[in-house]
C-alpha positions as CSV (number, residue, x, y, z in Angstrom):
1,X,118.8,85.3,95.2
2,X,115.5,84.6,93.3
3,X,113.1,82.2,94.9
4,X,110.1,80.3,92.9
5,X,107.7,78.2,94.6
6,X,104.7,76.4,93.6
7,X,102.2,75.0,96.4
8,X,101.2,71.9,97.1
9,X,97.3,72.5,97.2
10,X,96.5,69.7,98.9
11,X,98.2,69.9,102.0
12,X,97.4,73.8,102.1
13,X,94.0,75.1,104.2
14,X,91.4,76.0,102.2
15,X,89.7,77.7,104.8
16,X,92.2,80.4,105.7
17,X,93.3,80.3,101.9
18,X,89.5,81.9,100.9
19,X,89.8,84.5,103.3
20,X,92.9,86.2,101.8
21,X,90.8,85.9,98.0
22,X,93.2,82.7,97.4
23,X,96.5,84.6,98.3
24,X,97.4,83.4,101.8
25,X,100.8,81.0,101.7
26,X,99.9,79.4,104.5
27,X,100.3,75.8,103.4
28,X,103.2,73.5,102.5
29,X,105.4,74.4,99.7
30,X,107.9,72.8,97.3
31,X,110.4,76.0,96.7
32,X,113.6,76.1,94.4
33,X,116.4,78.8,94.9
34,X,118.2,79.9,91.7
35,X,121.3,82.7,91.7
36,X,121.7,84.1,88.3
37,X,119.5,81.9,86.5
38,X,120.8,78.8,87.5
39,X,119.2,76.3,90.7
40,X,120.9,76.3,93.9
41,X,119.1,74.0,95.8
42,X,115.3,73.2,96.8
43,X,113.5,73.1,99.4
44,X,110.0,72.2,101.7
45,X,108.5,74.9,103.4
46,X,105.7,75.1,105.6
47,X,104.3,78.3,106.4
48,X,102.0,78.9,109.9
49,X,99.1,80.6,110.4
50,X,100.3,81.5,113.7
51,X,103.2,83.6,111.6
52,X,105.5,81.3,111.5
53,X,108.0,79.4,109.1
54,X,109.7,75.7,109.6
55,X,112.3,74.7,106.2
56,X,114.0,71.6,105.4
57,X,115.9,71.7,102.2
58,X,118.3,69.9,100.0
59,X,122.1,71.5,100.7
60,X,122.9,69.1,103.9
61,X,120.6,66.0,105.1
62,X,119.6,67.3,108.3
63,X,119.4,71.1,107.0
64,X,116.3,73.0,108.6
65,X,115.8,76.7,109.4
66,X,113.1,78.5,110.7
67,X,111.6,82.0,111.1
68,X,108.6,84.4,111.7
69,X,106.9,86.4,108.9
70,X,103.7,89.1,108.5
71,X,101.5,89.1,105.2
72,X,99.9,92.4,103.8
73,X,98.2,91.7,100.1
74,X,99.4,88.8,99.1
75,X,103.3,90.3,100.1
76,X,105.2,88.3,102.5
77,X,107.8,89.5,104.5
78,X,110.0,86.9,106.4
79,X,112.7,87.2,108.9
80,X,114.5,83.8,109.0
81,X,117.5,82.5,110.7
82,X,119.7,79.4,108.9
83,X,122.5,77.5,110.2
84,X,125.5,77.1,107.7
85,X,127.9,74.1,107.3
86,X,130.9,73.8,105.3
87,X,131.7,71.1,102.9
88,X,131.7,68.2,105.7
89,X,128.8,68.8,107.2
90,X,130.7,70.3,110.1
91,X,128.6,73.3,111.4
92,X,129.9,76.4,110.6
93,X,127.9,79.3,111.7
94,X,124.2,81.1,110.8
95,X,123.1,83.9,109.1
96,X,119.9,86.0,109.3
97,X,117.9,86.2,105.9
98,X,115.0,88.4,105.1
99,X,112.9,87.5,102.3
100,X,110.0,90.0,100.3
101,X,107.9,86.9,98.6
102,X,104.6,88.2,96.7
103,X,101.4,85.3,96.6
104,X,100.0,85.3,92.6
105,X,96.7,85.3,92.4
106,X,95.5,82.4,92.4
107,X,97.2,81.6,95.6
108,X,99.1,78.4,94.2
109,X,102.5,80.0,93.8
110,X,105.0,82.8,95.0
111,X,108.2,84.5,94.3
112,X,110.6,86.9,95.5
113,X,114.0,87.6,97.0
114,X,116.1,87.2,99.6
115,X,119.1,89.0,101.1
């Protein structure tokens, strides 16, 4: 799965933004998942400076996940846990996701993937 997400500059901190040259993702994020080329869902994500991640996203009203992640570079490596639901909203059960997300440059977007 191929994530894409461009920041939300405003509600980022500049100040631990210009001590990673503009590449930290610590901030709050409007992402969008696609699979194949084509959008699955999007999402809000707001990532801690403390290391770690809160989601809300658009599959379920109600649907949030969470998880912990390191940065090296401008690379992103997060460990995040998700609760799933069926087509009723009924819970179903979880997964564990890791995700390998790389900051560009000029720190006001990211990509990567998830498995």
């Amino acid at each position: 799965m191929l994530l894409i997400a461009l920041g939300l500059g405003l509600l980022s901190s500049p100040a631990i933004r210009a001590d990673d040259n503009n590449r930290s993702i610590v901030g709050l994020w409007d992402v969008h998942f696609y699979s194949e080329g084509a959008e699955l869902f999007e999402t809000h994500v707001q990532w801690h400076s403390d290391g770690l991640e809160f989601e809300v996203n658009s599959i379920y009203p109600g649907a949030v996940c969470q998880g912990v992640f390191k940065t090296e570079n401008g690379v992103v490596k997060l460990h995040h846990v998700v609760f799933t639901f069926d087509a009723n909203g009924v819970l179903n059960g979880r997964l564990d996701e890791t995700q390998i997300d790389t900051v560009g440059r000029e720190g006001n977007r990211y990509q990567g993937r998830s498995t």
